[in-house]
C-alpha positions, -999 to +999 in steps of 0.1 A: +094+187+606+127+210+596+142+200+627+136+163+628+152+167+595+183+187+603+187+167+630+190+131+611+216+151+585+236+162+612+237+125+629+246+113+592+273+140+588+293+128+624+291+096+618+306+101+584+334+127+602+340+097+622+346+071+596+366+090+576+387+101+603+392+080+624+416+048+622+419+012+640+452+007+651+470-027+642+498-042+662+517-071+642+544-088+663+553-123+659+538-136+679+503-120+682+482-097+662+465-068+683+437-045+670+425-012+689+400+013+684+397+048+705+373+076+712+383+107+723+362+133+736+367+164+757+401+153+763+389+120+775+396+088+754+368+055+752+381+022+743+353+011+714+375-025+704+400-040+714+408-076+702+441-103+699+452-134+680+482-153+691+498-170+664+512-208+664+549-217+654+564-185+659+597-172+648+616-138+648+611-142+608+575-156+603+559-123+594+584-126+561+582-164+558+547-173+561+522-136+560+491-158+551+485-170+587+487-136+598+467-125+568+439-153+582+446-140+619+435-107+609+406-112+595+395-135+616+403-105+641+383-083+624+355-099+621+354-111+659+356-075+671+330-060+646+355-033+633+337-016+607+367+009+606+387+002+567+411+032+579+447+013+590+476+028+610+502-001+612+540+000+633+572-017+617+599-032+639+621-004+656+651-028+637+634-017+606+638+020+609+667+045+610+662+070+633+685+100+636+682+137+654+703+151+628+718+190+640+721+212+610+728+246+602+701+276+605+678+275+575+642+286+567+617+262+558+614+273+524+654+261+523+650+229+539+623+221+516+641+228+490+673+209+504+647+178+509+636+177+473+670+176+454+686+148+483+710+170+490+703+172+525+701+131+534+729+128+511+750+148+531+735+146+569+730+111+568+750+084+555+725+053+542+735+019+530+714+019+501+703+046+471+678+068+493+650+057+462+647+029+481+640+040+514+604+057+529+617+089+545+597+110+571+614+141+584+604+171+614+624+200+626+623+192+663+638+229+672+656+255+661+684+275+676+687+311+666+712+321+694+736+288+679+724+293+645+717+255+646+685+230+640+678+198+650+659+177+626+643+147+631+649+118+604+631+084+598+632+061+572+629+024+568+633+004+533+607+002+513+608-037+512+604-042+551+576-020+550+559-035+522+558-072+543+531-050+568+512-032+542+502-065+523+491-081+554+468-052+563+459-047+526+450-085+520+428-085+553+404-055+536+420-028+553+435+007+537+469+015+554+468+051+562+498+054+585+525+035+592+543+041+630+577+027+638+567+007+669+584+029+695+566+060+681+534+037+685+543+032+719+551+069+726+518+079+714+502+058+741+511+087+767+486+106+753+459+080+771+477+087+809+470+125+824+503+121+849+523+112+819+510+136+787+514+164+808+549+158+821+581+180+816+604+156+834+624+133+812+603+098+799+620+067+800+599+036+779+620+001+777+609-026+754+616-060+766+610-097+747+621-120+721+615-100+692+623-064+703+647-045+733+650-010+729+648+025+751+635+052+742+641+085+761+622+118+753+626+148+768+608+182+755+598+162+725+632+150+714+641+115+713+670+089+724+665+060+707+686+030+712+687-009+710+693-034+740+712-060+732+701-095+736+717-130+724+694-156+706+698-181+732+686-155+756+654-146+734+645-186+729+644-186+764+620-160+771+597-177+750+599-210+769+570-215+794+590-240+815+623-212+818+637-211+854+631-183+876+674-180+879+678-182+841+651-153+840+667-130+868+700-138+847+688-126+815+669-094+833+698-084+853+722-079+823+694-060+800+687-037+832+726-035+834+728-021+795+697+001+807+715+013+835+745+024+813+726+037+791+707+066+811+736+077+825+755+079+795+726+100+783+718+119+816+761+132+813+757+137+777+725+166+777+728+174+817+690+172+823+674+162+859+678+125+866+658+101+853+641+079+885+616+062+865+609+037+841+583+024+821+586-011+811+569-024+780+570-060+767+549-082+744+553-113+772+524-126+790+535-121+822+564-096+835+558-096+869+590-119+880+607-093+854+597-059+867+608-070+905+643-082+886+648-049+867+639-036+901+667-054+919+687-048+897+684-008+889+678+006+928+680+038+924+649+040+892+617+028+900+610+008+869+570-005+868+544-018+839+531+011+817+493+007+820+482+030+788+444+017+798+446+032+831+426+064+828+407+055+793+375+045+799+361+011+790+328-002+784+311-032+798+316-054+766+351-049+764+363-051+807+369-089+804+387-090+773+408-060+785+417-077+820+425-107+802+458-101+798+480-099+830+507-079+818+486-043+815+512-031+781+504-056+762+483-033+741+511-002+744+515-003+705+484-011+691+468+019+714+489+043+707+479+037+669+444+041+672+455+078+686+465+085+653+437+104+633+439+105+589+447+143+587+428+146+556+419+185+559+445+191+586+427+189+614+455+172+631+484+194+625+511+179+645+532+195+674+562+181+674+572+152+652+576+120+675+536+117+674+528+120+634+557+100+619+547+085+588+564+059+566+536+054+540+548+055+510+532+079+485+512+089+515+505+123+498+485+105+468+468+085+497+457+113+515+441+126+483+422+098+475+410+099+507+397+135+505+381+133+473+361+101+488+353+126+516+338+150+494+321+132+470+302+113+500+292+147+514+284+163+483+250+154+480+245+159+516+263+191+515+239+204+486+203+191+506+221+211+537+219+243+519+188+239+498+166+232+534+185+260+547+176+286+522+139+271+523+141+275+562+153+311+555+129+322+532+103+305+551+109+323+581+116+355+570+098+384+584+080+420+574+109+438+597+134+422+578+123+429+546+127+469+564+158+464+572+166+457+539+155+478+523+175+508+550+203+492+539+193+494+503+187+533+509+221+538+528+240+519+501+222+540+473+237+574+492+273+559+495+269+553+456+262+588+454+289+601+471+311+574+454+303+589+421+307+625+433+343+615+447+352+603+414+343+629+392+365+650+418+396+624+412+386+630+376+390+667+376+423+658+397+437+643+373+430+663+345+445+694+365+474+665+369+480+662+331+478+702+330+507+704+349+528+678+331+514+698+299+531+732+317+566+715+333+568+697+291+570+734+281+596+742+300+620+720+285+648+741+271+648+757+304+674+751+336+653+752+364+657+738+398+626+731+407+616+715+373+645+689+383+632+681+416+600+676+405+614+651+381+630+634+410+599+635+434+582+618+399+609+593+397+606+586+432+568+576+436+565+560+404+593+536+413+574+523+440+568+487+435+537+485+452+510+491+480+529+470+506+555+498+505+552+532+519+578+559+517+578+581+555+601+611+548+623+622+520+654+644+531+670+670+507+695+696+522+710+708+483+736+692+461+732+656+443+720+635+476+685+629+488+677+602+514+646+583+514+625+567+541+598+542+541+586+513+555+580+479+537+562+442+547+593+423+531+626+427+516+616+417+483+596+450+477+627+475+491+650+452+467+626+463+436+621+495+449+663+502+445+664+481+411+635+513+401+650+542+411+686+533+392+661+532+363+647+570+371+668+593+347+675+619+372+691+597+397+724+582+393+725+557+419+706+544+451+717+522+476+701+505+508+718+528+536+697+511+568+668+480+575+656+477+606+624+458+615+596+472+636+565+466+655+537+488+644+501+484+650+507+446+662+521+444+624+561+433+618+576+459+591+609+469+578+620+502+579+645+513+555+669+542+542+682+547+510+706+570+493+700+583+461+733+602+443+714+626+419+720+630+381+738+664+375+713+689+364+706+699+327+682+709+309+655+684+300+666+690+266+699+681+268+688+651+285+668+640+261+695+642+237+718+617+259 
């Protein structure tokens, strides 16, 4: 009975893990709305929905101009695929988003942060049209250079406005936006759905190629090159004509592949990595086969071919057809990499680098919130009937032989309280023998004594120790008004205090750091130190009190 019960609580618990985790990735391009939903398992990923709406009457601006049809698309959307999912992670235009690799001088994360929150670090790395109040920001430190003392930073921002046209689409069709991508990033993140490409350490080339958005994107060891491709409005209006020549196509083709071509080179001279022979093409058109054999054609020396992100994910029955409806196989590049995401609500999803967790959401930090305390108070109750059966199940099942071995550990602990209370009546005796002794040197006081003075500065010395994360090692006194002190310390902070407290002992004049060095000991970093103390001249503890 316990287990049929503890088994139904644990099948309630994963699905709510799953809910409140995971996300359904939402593509929004002009002219179609894509929805995607992923399992991932073991390393492996399951397709669970996948689903599309074209939309009628399309322009580059009908997202702005008219967001009701794609309001009605996406519900309709929803609905169809029996996405249950409210979690959202939505992509803006890459024409929406500035995105820099800024290089910047060396500086700790604590000083970057506190760069980040007084502006003073976009206001002076980056140069933005607008006040930066009216921009989302996302930032990552991509690497940092000790040997240049240099950083790179990743920086992304879009205005708040363009990002808001998404959000009330998804918002209106019932959904909660959790993250929003930039669509590039989307893209980027579909890598993580091919084995030969996630686990590359060659360069990555992705082109996007349409009406509505041109673009490469190069990464290489997690850095990116991000660049639009021009192409003219009459160029675009013809892509999207059904009835364009095969001449005019190859035309258009061969001068995008021509900017494509300038551009890896440019970049491939520029950071002197390997060269770049491949290219993935990605493109929101129906069918790009006449294209990929122009780019071909036109770039020899690159193989350029279709990214396929459903390639090695697995797909059920239900969802083959719909999946093999589409002939051109990156179709679904965005919305897939989307539904990778996951709603790091306990941080179970720290991020690597920062190319795969960009997020524009603003006040994404109150959103996370609200999504945790919905996470706990659903688990609450379920949390507190976990713990009641398991005490019952405990004390149900608890045994005479553990009741004995209780009680030897009652019997052990009773004799360490003995010797507990026998150690500190010693420690009491100590210290009255202690106070004795102060009682004897106090006597003393009209008297010149040297080894009255040096017990003063022994005193001085140990009760200007900050605290138990520093030790002193050695203290070195060869006569006249020097001693040097050695010791070891977990941080700087505590030698700092531990100088500021000897200048405050009355026998020592001055003390200054002399050496810091740090060490390895015991698998534990440390810093060892020396300092100088320049001794008070000696008098009697009577004239001293005087001064």
């Amino acid at each position: 009975m316990f287990k049929k019960l503890i088994k139904v609580i644990l099948n309630y618990l994963s699905k709510l893990t799953v809910e409140q985790e995971d996300v359904v990735g939402v593509d929004i391009a002009p002219s179609c709305i894509r929805v995607a939903q992923l399992e991932s398992s073991k390393k492996k990923w399951t397709l669970t929905k996948l689903g599309y709406k074209y939309i009628d009457g399309i322009a580059n601006d009908s997202i702005i101009e008219n967001p009701e049809q794609y309001v009605n698309k996406l519900v309709q959307l929803l609905t169809a695929s029996k996405i249950k999912t409210k979690s959202a992670a939505v992509s803006i235009p890459v024409s929406s988003a500035i995105i820099k690799v800024v290089p910047l001088p060396l500086m700790t994360d604590e000083e970057l942060k506190e760069a980040v929150a007084t502006d003073s670090l976009w206001e002076n790395a980056v140069q933005l049209a607008d006040n930066l109040d009216e921009y989302s920001v996302f930032w990552q430190v991509l690497k940092r250079d000790t040997a240049e003392n240099q950083m790179h930073l990743l920086f992304v921002a879009s205005k708040l406005d363009d990002i808001d046209h998404y959000l009330d689409i998804i918002r209106q069709s019932g959904l909660n936006p959790v993250v929003v991508d930039v669509r590039c990033f989307a893209t980027r993140n579909a890598l993580a759905l091919r084995n030969d490409l996630n686990n590359s350490d060659s360069p990555i080339a992705i082109v996007e190629f349409g009406a509505f958005e041109n673009y490469i994107l190069i990464l290489h060891q997690d850095s990116p090159f991000i660049s639009d491709i021009y192409l003219s409005e009459k160029d675009r209006n013809s892509l999207l004509d059904p009835d364009a020549s095969g001449e005019l196509l190859k035309n258009i083709s061969g001068r995008f592949a021509m900017q494509v071509s300038q551009m890896i080179s440019s970049y491939q001279s520029k950071y002197k990595i390997q060269e770049i022979d491949s290219l993935l093409l990605s493109s929101t058109m129906p069918v790009i086969d006449r294209i990929v054999d122009h780019f071909n054609e036109s770039m020899p020396n690159i193989k350029v071919e279709v990214f396929s992100p459903l390639l090695d994910v697995k797909i059920p029955e239900n969802l083959q057809e719909k999946a093999a409806a589409e002939l051109n196989s990156s179709i679904f590049s965005s919305a897939l990499g989307l539904a990778t995401r996951k709603l790091d609500v306990f941080g179970y999803y720290e991020y690597v680098t920062g190319t795969n967790n960009i997020n524009l959401l603003p006040n994404r930090e109150n959103v996370k919130n609200q999504e945790k305390m919905k996470f706990l108070s659903r688990w609450g109750i379920v949390i507190f009937v976990i713990i009641a059966i398991a005490l019952g199940v405990w004390n149900f099942l608890i045994s005479e032989k553990e009741v004995d071995r209780v009680d030897k550990l009652m019997v052990e602990y009773n004799l360490l309280e003995g010797i507990k209370n026998e150690r500190q009546m010693t420690l009491t005796d100590l210290n009255i023998k202690k106070n004795s002794l102060e009682g004897t040197l106090k006597a003393t006081n009209n008297m010149t004594s040297n080894q009255g003075f040096m017990y003063s500065v022994l005193l001085g010395i140990n009760t200007a120790v900050p605290n138990q994360y520093l030790k002193l090692t050695k203290i070195d006194y060869e006569g006249g008004d020097e001693l040097i002190v050695y010791g070891l310390s977990t941080n700087d902070g505590n030698i700092l205090k531990f100088i500021e407290n000897l200048t405050k002992v009355e026998v020592i004049d001055k003390a200054s750091l002399v050496t810091m060095t740090v060490e390895t000991i015991s698998e534990q970093t440390l810093k060892s130190f020396t300092i100088k103390c320049t001794l008070a001249s000696q008098k009697t503890i009577d004239s001293r009190e005087k001064d």
